[in-house]
C-alpha positions as CSV (number, residue, x, y, z in Angstrom):
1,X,54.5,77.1,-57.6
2,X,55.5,77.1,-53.7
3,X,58.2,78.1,-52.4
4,X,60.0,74.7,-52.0
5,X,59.4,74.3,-55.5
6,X,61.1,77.9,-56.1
7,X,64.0,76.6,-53.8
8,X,64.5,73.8,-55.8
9,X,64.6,75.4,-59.5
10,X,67.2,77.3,-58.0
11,X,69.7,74.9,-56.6
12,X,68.7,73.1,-60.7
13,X,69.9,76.1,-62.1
14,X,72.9,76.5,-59.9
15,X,74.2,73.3,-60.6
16,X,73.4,73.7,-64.5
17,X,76.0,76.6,-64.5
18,X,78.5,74.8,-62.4
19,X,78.0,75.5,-58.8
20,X,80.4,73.3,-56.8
21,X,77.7,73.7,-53.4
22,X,74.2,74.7,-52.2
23,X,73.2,76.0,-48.8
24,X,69.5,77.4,-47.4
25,X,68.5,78.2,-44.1
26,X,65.4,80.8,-43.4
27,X,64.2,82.3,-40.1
28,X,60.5,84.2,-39.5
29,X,61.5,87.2,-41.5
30,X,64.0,86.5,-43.8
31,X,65.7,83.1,-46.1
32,X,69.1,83.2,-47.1
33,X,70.3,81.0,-50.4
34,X,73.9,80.4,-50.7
35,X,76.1,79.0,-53.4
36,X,79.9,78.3,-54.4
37,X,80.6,79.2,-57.6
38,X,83.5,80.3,-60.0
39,X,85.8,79.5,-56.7
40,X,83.2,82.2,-55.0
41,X,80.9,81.8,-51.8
42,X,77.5,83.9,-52.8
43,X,74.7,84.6,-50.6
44,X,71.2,86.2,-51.2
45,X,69.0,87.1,-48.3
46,X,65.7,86.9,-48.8
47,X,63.8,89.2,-46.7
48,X,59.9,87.6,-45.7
49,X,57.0,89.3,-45.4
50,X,55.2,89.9,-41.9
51,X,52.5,87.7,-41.3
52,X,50.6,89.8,-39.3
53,X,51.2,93.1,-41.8
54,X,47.8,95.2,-42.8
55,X,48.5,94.0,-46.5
56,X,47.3,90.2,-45.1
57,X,44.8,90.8,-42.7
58,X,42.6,93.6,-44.9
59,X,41.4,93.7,-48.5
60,X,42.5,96.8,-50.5
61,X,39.2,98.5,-49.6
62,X,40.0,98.0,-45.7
63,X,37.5,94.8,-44.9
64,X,39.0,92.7,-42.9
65,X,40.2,89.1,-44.1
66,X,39.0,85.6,-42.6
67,X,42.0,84.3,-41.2
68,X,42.3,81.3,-43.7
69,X,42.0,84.5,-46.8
70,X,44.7,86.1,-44.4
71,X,46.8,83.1,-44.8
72,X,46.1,82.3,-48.1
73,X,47.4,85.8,-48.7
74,X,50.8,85.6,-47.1
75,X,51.8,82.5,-48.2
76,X,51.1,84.0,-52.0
77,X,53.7,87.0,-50.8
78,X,56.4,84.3,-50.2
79,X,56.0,82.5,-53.1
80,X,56.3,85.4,-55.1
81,X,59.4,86.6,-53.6
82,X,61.1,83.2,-53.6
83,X,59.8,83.0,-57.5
84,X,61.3,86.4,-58.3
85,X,64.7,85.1,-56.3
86,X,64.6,82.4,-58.5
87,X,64.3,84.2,-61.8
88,X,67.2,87.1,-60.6
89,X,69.5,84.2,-59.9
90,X,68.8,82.6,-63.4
91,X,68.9,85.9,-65.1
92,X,72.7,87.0,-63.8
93,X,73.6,83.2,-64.5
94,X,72.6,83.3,-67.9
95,X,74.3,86.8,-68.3
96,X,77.3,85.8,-67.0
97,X,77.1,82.3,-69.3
98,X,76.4,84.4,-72.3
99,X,79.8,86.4,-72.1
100,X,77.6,89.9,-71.3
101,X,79.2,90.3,-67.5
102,X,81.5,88.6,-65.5
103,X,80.8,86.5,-62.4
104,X,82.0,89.0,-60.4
105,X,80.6,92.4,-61.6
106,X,77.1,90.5,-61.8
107,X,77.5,88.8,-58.4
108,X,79.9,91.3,-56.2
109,X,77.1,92.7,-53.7
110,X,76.5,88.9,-53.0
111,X,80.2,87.6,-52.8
112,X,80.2,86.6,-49.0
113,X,84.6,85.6,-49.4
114,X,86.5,83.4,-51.3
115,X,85.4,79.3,-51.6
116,X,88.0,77.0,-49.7
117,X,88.2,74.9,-52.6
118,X,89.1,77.0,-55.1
119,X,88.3,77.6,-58.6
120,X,88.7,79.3,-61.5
């Protein structure tokens, strides 16, 4: 799965538990994913990995990589974090659908203010 593909299961689950919109924007070394939900704005940043870190360019025993492994390599570290972004969002979601936590205690470190359209 890439990371578009991540992207897009997320803005899917968003809208299946009733966010209202859907923001993303991403520089070289970090995404952010924003939503407006339960008359919330919510924001995750998504810090990227380095393209030019050690982890990349050398294999665990300290050989260096051919640039296309080196690649290969840092675009799995993105699509793992956008996958794991995807799944954290889906898991508070389905917490807060299930009655366990409310949007708020699951989602206050992400609150970025109050939605100018409202909500519940």
């Amino acid at each position: 799965m890439d990371s578009a593909s991540s992207r897009a299961e997320i803005e899917r689950t968003l809208q299946r538990y009733g966010a209202t919109a859907f923001t993303y924007g991403c520089t070289t070394d970090r995404a952010a994913i924003g939503f407006e939900a339960s008359g919330r704005r919510v924001r995750f940043e998504l810090p990227m990995p380095e393209r030019e870190s050690r982890e990349f360019c050398l294999t665990p025993t300290g050989r260096e990589r051919t640039a296309a492994a080196a690649t290969k390599e840092y675009e799995q570290a993105g699509r793992q974090r956008w996958r794991a972004l995807a799944l954290v969002i889906k898991a508070k979601l389905e917490a807060v659908g299930t009655g366990i936590v409310t949007f708020e205690e699951e989602f206050l470190a992400h609150i970025a203010g109050r939605s100018p359209l409202g909500g519940p």
